[in-house]
VOPAGU-2260 file (C-alpha; in pm, 1 decimal, decimal comma):
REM VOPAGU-2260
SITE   aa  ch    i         X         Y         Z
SITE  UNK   A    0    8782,8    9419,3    6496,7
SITE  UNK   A    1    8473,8    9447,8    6264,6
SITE  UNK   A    2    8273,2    9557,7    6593,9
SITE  UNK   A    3    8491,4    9823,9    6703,4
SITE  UNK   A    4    8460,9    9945,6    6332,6
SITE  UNK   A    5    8107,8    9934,5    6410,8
SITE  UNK   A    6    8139,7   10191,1    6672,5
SITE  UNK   A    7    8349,9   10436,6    6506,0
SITE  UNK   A    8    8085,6   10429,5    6184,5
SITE  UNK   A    9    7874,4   10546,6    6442,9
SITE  UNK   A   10    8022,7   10774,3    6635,6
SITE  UNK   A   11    8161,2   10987,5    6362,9
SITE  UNK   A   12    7884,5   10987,3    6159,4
SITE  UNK   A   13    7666,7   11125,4    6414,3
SITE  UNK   A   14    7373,7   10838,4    6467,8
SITE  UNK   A   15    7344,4   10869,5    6880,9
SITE  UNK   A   16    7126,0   10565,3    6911,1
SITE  UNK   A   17    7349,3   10293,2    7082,9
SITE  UNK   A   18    7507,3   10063,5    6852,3
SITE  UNK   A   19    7359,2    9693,3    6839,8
SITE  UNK   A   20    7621,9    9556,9    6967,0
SITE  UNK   A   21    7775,9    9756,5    7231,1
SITE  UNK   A   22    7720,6    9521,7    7502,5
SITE  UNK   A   23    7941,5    9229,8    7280,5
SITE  UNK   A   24    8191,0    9490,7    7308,7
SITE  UNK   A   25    8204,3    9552,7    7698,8
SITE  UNK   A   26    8233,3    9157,9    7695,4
SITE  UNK   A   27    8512,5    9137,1    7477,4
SITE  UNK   A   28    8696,5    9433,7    7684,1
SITE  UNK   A   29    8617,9    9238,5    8004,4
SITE  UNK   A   30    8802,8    8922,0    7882,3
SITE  UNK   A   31    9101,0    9140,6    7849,9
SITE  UNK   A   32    9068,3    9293,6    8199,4
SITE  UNK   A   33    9319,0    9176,9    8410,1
SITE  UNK   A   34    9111,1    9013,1    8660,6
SITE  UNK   A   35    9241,4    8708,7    8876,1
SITE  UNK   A   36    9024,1    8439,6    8870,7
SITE  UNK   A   37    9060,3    8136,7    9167,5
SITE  UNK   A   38    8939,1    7794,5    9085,2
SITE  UNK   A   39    8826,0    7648,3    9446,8
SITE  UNK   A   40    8849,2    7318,1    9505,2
SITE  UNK   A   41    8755,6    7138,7    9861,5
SITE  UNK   A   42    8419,1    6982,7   10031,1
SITE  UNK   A   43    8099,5    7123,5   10113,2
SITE  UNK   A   44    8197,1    7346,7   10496,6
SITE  UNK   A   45    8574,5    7329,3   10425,3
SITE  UNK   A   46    8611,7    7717,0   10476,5
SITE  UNK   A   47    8581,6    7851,0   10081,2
SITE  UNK   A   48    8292,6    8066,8   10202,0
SITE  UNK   A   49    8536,0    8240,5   10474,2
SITE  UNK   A   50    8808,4    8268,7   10194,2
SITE  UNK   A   51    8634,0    8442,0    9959,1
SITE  UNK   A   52    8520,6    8690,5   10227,2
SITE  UNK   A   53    8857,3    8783,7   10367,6
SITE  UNK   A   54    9004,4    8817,6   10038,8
SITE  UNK   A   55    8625,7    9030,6    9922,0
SITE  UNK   A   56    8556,2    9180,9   10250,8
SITE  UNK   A   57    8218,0    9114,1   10153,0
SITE  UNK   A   58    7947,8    8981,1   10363,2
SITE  UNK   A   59    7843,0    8637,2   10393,8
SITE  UNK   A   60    7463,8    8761,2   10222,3
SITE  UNK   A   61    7650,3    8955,7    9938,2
SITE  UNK   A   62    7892,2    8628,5    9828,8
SITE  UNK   A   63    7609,2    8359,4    9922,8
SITE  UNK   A   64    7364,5    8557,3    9670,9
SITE  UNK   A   65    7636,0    8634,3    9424,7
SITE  UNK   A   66    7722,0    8314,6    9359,3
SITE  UNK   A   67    7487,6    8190,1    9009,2
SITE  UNK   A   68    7560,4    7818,0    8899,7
SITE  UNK   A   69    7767,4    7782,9    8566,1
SITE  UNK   A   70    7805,2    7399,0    8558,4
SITE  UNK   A   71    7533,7    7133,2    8695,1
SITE  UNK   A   72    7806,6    7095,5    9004,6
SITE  UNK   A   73    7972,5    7409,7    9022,8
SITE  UNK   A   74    7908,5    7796,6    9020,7
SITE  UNK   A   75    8051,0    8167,1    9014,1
SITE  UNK   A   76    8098,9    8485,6    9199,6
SITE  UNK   A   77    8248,7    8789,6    9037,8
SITE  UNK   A   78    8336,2    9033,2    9283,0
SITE  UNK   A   79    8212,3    9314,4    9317,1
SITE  UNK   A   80    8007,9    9293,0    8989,1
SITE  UNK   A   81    7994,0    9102,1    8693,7
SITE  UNK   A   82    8002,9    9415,6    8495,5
SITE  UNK   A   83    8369,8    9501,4    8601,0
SITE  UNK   A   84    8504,0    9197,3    8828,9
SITE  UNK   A   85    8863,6    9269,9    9030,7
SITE  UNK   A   86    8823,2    8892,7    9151,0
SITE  UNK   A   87    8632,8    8570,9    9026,8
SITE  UNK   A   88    8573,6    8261,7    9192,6
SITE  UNK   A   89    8506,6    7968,0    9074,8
SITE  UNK   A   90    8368,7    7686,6    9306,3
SITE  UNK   A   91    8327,2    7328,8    9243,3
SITE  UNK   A   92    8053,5    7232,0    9461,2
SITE  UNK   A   93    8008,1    6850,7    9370,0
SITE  UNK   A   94    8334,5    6735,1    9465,2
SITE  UNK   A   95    8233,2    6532,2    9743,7
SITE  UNK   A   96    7915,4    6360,0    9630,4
SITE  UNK   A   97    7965,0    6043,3    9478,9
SITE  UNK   A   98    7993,0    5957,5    9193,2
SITE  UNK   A   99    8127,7    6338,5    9034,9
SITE  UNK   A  100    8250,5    6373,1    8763,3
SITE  UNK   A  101    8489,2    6651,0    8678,3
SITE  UNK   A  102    8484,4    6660,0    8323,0
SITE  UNK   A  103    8269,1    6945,8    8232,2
SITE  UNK   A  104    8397,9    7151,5    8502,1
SITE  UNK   A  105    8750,8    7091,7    8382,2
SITE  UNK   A  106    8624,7    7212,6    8039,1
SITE  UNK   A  107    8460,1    7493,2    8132,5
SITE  UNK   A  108    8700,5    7646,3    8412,1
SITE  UNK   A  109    9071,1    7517,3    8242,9
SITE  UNK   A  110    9107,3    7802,5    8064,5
SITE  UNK   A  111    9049,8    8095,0    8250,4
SITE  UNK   A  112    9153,6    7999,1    8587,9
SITE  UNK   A  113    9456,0    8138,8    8709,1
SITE  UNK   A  114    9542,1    7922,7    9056,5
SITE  UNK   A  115    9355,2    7688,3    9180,7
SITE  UNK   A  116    9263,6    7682,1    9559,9
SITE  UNK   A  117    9261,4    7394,4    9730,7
SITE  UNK   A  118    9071,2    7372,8   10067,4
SITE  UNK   A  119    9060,1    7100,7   10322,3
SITE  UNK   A  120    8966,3    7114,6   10731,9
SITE  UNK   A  121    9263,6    7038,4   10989,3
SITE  UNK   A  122    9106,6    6752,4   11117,5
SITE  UNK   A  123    8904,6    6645,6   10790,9
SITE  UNK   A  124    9129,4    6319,6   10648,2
SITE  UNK   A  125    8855,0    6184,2   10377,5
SITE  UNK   A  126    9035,3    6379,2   10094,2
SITE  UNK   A  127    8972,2    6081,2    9844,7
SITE  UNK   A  128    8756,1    6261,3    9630,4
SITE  UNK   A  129    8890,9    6587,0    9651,8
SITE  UNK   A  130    9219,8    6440,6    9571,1
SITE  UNK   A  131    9109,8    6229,1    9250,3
SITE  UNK   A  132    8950,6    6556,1    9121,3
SITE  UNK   A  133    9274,8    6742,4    9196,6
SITE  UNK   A  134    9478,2    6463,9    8971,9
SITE  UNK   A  135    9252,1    6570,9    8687,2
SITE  UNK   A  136    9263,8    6929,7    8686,7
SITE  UNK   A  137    9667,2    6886,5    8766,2
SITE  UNK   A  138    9690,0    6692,8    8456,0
SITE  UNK   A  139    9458,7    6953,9    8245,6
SITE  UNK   A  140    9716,0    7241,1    8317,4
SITE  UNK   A  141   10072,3    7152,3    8509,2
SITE  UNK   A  142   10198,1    7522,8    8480,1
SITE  UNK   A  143    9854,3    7665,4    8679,6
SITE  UNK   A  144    9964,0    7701,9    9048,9
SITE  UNK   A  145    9801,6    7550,5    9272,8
SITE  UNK   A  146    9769,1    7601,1    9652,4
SITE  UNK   A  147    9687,0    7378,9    9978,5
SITE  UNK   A  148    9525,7    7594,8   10212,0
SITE  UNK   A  149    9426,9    7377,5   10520,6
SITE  UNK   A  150    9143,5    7530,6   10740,2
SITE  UNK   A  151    8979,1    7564,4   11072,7
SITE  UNK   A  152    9309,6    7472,0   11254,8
SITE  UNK   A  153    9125,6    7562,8   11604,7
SITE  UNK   A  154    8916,3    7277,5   11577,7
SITE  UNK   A  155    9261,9    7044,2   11597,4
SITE  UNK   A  156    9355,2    7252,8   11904,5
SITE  UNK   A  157    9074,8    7278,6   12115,4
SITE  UNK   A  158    9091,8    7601,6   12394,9
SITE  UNK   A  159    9425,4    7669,0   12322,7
SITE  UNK   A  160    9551,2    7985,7   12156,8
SITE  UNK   A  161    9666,6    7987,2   11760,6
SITE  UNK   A  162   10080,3    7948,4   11778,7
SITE  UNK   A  163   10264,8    8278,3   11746,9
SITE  UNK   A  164   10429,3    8435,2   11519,4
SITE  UNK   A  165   10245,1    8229,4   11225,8
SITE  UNK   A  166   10498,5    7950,3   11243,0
SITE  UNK   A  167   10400,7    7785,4   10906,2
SITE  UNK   A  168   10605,3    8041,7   10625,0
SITE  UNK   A  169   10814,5    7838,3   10388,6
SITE  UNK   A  170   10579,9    7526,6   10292,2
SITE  UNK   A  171   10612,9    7607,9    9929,3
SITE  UNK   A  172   10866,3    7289,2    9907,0
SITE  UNK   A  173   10594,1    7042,7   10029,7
SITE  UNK   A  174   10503,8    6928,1    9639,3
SITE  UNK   A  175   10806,9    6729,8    9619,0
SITE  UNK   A  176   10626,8    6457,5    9792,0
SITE  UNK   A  177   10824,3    6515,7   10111,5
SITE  UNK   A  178   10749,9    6695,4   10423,4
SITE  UNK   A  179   11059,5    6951,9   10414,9
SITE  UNK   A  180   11066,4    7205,5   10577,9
SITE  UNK   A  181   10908,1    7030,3   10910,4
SITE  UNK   A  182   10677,8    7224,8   11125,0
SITE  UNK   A  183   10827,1    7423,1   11425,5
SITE  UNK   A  184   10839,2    7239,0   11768,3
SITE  UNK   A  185   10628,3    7505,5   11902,4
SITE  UNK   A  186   10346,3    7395,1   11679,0
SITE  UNK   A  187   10112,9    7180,5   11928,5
SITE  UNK   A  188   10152,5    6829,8   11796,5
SITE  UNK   A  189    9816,4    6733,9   11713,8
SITE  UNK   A  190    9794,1    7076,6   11468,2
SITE  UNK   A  191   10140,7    6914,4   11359,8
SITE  UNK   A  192   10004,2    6580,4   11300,1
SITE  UNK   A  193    9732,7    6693,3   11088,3
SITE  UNK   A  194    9852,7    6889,9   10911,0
SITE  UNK   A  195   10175,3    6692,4   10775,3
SITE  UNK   A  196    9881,9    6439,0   10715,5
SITE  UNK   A  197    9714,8    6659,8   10453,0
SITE  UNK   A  198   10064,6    6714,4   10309,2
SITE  UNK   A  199   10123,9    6366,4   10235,7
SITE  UNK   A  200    9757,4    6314,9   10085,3
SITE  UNK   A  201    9846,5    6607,2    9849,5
SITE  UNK   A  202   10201,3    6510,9    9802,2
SITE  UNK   A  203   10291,9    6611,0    9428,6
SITE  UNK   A  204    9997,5    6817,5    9360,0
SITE  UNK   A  205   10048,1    7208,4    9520,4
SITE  UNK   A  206   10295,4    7393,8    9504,3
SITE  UNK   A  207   10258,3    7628,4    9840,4
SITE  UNK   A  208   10083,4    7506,1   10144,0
SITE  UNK   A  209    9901,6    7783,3   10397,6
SITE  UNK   A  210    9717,5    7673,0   10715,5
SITE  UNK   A  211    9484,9    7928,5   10829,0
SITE  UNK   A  212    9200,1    8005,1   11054,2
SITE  UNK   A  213    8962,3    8231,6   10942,7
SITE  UNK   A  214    8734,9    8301,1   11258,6
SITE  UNK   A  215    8460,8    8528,2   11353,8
SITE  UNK   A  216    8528,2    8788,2   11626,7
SITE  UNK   A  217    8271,0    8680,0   11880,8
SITE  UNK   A  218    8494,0    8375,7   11855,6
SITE  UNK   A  219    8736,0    8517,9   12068,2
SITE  UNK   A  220    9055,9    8452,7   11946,5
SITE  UNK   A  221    9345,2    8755,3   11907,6
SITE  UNK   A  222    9396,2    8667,8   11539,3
SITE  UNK   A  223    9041,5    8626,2   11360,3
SITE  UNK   A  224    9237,2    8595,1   11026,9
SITE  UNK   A  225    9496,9    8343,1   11143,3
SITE  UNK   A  226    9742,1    8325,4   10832,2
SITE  UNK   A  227    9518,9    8502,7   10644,6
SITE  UNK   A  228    9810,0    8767,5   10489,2
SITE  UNK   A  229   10012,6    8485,4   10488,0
SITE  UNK   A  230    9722,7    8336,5   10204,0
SITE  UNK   A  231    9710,1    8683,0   10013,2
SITE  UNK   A  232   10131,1    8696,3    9993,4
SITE  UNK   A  233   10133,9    8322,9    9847,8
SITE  UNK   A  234    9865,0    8417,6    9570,6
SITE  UNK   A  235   10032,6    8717,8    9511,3
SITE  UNK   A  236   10374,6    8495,3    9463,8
SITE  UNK   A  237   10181,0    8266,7    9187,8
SITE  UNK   A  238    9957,1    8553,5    9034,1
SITE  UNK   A  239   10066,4    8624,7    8684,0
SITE  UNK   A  240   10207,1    8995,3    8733,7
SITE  UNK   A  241    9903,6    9151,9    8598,6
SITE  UNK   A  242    9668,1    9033,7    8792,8
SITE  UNK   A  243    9871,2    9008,2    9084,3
SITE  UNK   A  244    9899,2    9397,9    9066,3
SITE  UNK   A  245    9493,8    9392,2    9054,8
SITE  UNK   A  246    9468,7    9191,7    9371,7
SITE  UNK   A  247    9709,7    9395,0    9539,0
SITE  UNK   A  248    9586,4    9722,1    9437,4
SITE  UNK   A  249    9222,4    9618,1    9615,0
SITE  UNK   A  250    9381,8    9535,2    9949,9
SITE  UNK   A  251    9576,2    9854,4    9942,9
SITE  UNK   A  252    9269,0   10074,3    9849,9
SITE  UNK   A  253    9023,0    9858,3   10075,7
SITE  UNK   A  254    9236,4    9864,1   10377,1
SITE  UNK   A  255    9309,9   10255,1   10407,3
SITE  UNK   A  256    8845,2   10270,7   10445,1
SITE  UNK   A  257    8722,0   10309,7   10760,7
SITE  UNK   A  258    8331,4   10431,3   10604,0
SITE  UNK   A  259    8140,5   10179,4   10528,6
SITE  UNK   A  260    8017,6   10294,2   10221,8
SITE  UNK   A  261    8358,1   10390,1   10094,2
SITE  UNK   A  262    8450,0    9990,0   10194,8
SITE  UNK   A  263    8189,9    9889,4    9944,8
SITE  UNK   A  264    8212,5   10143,5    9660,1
SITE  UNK   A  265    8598,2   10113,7    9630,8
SITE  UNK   A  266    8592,3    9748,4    9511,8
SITE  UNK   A  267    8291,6    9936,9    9246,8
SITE  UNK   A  268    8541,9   10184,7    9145,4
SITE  UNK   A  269    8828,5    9966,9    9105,5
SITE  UNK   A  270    8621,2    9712,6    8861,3
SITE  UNK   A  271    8502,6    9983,3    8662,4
SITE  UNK   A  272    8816,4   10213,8    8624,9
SITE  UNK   A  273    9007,4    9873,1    8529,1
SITE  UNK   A  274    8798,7    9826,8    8267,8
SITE  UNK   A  275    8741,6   10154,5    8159,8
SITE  UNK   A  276    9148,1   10154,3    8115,5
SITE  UNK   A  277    9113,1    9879,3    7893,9
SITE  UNK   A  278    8830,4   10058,2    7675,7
SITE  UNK   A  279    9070,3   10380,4    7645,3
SITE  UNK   A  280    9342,0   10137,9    7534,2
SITE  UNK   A  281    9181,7    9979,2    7207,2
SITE  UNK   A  282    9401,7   10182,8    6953,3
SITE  UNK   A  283    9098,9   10307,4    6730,4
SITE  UNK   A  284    9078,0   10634,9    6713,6
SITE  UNK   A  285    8675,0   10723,7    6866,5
SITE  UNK   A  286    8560,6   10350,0    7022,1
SITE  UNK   A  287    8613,0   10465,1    7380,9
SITE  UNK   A  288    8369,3   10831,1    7346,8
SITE  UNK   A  289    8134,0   10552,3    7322,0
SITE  UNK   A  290    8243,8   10280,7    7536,1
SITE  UNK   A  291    8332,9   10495,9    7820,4
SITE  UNK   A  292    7988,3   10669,3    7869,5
SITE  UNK   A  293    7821,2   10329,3    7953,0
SITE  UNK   A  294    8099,6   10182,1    8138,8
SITE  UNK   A  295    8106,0   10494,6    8388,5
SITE  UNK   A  296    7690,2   10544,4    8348,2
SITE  UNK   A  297    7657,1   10176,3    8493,4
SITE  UNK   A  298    7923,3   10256,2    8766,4
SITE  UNK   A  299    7737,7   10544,0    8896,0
SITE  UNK   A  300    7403,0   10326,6    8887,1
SITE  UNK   A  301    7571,6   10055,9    9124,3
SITE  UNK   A  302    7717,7   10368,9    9367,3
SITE  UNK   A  303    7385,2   10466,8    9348,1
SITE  UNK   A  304    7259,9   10154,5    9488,7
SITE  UNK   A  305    7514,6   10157,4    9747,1
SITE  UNK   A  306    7392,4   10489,9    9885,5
SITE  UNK   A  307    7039,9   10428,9    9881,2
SITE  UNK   A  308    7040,8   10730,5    9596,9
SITE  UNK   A  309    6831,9   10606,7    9252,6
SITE  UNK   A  310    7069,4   10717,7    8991,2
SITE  UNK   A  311    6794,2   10857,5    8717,1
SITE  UNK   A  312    6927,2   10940,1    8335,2
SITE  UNK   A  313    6866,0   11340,2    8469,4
SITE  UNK   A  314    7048,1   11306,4    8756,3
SITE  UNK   A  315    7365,4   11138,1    8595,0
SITE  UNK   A  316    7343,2   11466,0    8343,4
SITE  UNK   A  317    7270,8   11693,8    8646,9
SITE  UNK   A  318    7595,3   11546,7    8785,0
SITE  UNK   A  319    7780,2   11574,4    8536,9
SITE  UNK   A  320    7739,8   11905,3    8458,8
SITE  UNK   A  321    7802,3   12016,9    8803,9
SITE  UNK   A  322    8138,0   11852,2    8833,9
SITE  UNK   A  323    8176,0   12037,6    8392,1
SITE  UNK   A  324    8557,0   11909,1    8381,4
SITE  UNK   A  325    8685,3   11884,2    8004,8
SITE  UNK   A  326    8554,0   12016,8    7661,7
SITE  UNK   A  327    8500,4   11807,0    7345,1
SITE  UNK   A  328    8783,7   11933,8    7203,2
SITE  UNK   A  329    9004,8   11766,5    7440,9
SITE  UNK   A  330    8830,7   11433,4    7398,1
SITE  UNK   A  331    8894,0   11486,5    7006,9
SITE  UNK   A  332    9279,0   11585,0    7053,9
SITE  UNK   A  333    9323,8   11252,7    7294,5
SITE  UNK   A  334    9164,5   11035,1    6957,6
SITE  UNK   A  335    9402,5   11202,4    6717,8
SITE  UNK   A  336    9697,3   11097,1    6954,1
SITE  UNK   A  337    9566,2   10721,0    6908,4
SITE  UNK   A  338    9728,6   10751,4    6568,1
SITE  UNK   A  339   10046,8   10679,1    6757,8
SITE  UNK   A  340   10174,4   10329,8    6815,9
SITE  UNK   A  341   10126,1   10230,6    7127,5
SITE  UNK   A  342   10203,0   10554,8    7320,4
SITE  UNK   A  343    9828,7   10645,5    7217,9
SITE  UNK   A  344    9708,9   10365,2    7335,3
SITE  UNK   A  345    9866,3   10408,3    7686,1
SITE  UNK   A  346    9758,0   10792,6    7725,0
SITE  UNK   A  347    9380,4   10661,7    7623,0
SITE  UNK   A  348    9393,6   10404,8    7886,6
SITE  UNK   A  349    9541,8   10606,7    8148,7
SITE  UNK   A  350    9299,9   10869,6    8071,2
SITE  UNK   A  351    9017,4   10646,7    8080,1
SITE  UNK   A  352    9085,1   10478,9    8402,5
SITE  UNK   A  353    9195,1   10844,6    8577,4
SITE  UNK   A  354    8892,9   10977,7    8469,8
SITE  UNK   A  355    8645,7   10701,3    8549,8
SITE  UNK   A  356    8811,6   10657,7    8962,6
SITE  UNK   A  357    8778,0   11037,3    8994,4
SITE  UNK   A  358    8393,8   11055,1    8843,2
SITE  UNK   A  359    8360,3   10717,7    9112,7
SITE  UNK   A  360    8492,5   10943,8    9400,7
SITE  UNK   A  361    8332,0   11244,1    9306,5
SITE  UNK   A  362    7996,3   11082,2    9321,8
SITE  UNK   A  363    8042,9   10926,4    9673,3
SITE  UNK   A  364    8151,8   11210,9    9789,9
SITE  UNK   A  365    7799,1   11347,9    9624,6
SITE  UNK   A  366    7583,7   11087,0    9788,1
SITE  UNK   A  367    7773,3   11077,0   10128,9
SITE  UNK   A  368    7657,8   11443,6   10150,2
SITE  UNK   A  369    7321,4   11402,2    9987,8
SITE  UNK   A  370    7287,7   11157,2   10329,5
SITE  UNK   A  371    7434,9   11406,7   10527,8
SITE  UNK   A  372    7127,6   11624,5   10436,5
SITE  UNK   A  373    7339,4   11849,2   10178,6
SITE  UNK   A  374    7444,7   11913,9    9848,6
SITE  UNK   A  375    7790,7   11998,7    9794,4
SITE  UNK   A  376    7866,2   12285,4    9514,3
SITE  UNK   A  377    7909,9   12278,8    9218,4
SITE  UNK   A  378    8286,9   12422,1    9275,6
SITE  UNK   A  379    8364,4   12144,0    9565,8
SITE  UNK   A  380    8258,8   11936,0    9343,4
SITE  UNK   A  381    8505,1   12010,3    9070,4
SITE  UNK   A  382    8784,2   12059,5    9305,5
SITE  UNK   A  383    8754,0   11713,3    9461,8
SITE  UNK   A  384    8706,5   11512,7    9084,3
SITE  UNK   A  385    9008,4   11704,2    8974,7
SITE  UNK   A  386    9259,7   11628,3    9275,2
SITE  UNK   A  387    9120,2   11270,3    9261,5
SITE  UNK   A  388    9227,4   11239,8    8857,1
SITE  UNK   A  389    9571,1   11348,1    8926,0
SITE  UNK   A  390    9618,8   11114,0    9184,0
SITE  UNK   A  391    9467,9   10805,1    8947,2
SITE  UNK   A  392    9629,2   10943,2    8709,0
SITE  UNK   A  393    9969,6   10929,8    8888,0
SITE  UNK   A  394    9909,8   10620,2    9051,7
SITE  UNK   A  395    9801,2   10433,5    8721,9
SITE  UNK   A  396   10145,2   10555,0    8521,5
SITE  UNK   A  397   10314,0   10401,2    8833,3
SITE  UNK   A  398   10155,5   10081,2    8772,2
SITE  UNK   A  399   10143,7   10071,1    8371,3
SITE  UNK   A  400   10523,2   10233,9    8274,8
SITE  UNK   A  401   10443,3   10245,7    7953,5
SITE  UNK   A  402   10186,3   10527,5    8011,0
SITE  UNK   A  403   10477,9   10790,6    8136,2
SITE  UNK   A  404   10533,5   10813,2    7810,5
SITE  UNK   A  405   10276,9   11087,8    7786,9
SITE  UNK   A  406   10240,3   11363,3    8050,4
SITE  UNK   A  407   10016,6   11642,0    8138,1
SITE  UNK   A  408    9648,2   11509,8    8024,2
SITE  UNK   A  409    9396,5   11745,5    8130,1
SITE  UNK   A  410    9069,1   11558,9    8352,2
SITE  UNK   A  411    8796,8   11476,4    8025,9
SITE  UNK   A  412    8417,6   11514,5    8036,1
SITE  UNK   A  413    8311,5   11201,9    8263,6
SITE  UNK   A  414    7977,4   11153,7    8121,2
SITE  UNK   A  415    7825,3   11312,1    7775,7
């Protein structure tokens, strides 16, 4: 609390140099972001790498060089940045080299991971390891879900074509140490074999079981992501409801994008206006005039980057006087409503977040015509920032209640 007091001394007293500490802050906020975060758990070329990219849509370059260790066996990806993550992964790399030892990674990932992900090959049946270290982090946390995905099914099945419809719904029951529900006849019976195999090695430690195949398309088979939104529905089953409603937001947003740019700068968008809600919900009157600036100036420097466009201190202000939505007035008025409990809270967040996915659109619709060999208006400009806060701002009452409590917020200055 002291270093949000910090800020407001600041702020109202007029000293524009950036306080000491405001990057402690952003930390802090982050930690309250609701942003799943997947513990993975399987050997070295079980199919995490494939995972992480259907649930990302990233490329295999982008998650191979985001990963940075964090443990001596195991190491992290926040997606898309680790300024403003939607997703984190967590990835214990050592688990089958002998001799590992999952103590510190236990320590260091128990409390923050929300489901662990367990992965193991179809026709892979040296789980001993992977098992043993599954016993421990059971035992660290029995509430924290934990799911069975078993991979690269095609290699169990050989020239033949993936069953159809995905005949392997309804495996949530397998923990009991049983192997109810059985796998449909139609299954071919070596798929069948191996996998109730892995089901009895795991007996007693998942909770829902998903066999997929996550294939490339030069692979040639009509279902590259076999069971793949059969995967996303069972996290979205064990999510807490918070972050479930983050992981589901990015596959909504990610799947309507057909540009390629627009694939990559929604996840952007989404990290930041997440956080940026959280910023414009701390109920002190004045922290997020501060916050909010460097949370959206950082946003449009990795747009920037996605573009090819350098994002300079004079173009940011160039920008943002050309889109010149909301006075300083109506930043103060939205800080005097703080006063009120809790509904000034949710009218700062939704604010925040409205404003910060508009600013995020505005400026790739900027670059996309800056590469187009144009520069849009200053009017376009303003039109398309303002239709895009009214439909963040709709969408982000829809998905926090509490915020309908206040109604008809004008779009604020993006940037000072």
């Amino acid at each position: 609390m002291s270093r949000f007091w910090s800020v407001v001394k600041r702020t109202v007293t007029g000293d524009a140099s950036p306080p000491p500490d405001i990057e402690a802050t952003l930390v802090a906020l982050r930690a309250k972001t609701p942003a799943p975060v997947f513990w993975l758990l399987g050997k070295t070329q079980s199919g995490k790498t494939s995972l992480v990219r259907f649930l990302t849509s990233a490329e295999d370059a982008a998650i191979g060089s985001g990963f940075r260790p964090c443990t001596k066996t195991s190491r992290l990806y926040q997606f898309p940045t680790p300024d403003a993550p939607l997703l984190t992964f967590l990835d214990t790399r050592g688990v089958d080299e002998p001799g590992y030892d999952p103590t510190e990674d236990i320590a260091q990932f128990d409390p923050t991971a929300h489901v662990v992900i367990v992965t193991a090959k179809a026709t892979d049946f040296g789980q001993g390891n992977v098992r043993h270290t599954l016993e421990r982090v059971r035992e660290a946390s029995r509430s924290r879900p934990v799911v069975l995905v078993i991979t690269c099914l095609n290699e169990a099945i050989p020239r033949q074509p993936h069953p159809t419809p995905y005949p392997f719904s309804g495996l949530d029951e397998a923990a009991s140490g049983g192997l109810h529900p059985p796998l449909a006849q139609e299954v071919p019976q070596h798929l069948r074999e191996c996998i109730d195999e892995h089901r009895r090695a795991f007996a007693g430690l998942f909770d829902v079981c998903v066999p997929i195949d996550l294939t490339k398309a030069e692979d040639g088979f009509a279902e590259p992501n076999y069971g793949g939104e059969q995967l996303k529905q069972a996290l979205l089953k064990v999510l807490p409801a918070a972050y479930r409603q983050t992981l589901l937001r990015l596959k909504e947003a990610t799947d309507t994008l057909k540009d390629a740019h627009q694939r990559h700068a929604e996840p952007i968008i989404l990290g930041y206006t997440s956080l940026a809600g959280t910023a414009g919900a701390v109920p002190i009157p004045f922290v997020d005039m501060v916050l909010l600036p460097g949370i959206q100036a950082k946003m449009a420097h990795h747009l920037g980057q996605i573009y090819g466009q350098p994002m300079t201190p004079e173009r940011l202000r160039e920008l943002a006087a050309a889109i010149g939505v909301g006075m300083i007035s109506r930043q103060l008025v939205r800080q005097v409503v703080k006063f009120i409990p809790v509904v000034g809270s949710a009218l700062g967040a939704t604010v925040a977040a409205a404003s910060t996915y508009a600013l995020g659109r505005a400026l790739c619709f900027y670059f996309e015509a800056v590469c187009e060999g144009h520069i849009p208006t200053p009017d376009a400009l303003r039109k398309f920032y303002h239709e895009h806060y009214s439909a963040a701002e709709k969408q982000w009452k829809a998905d926090h209640p509490m915020g309908e409590k206040e109604s008809g917020t004008s779009p604020p200055n993006p940037l000072p």
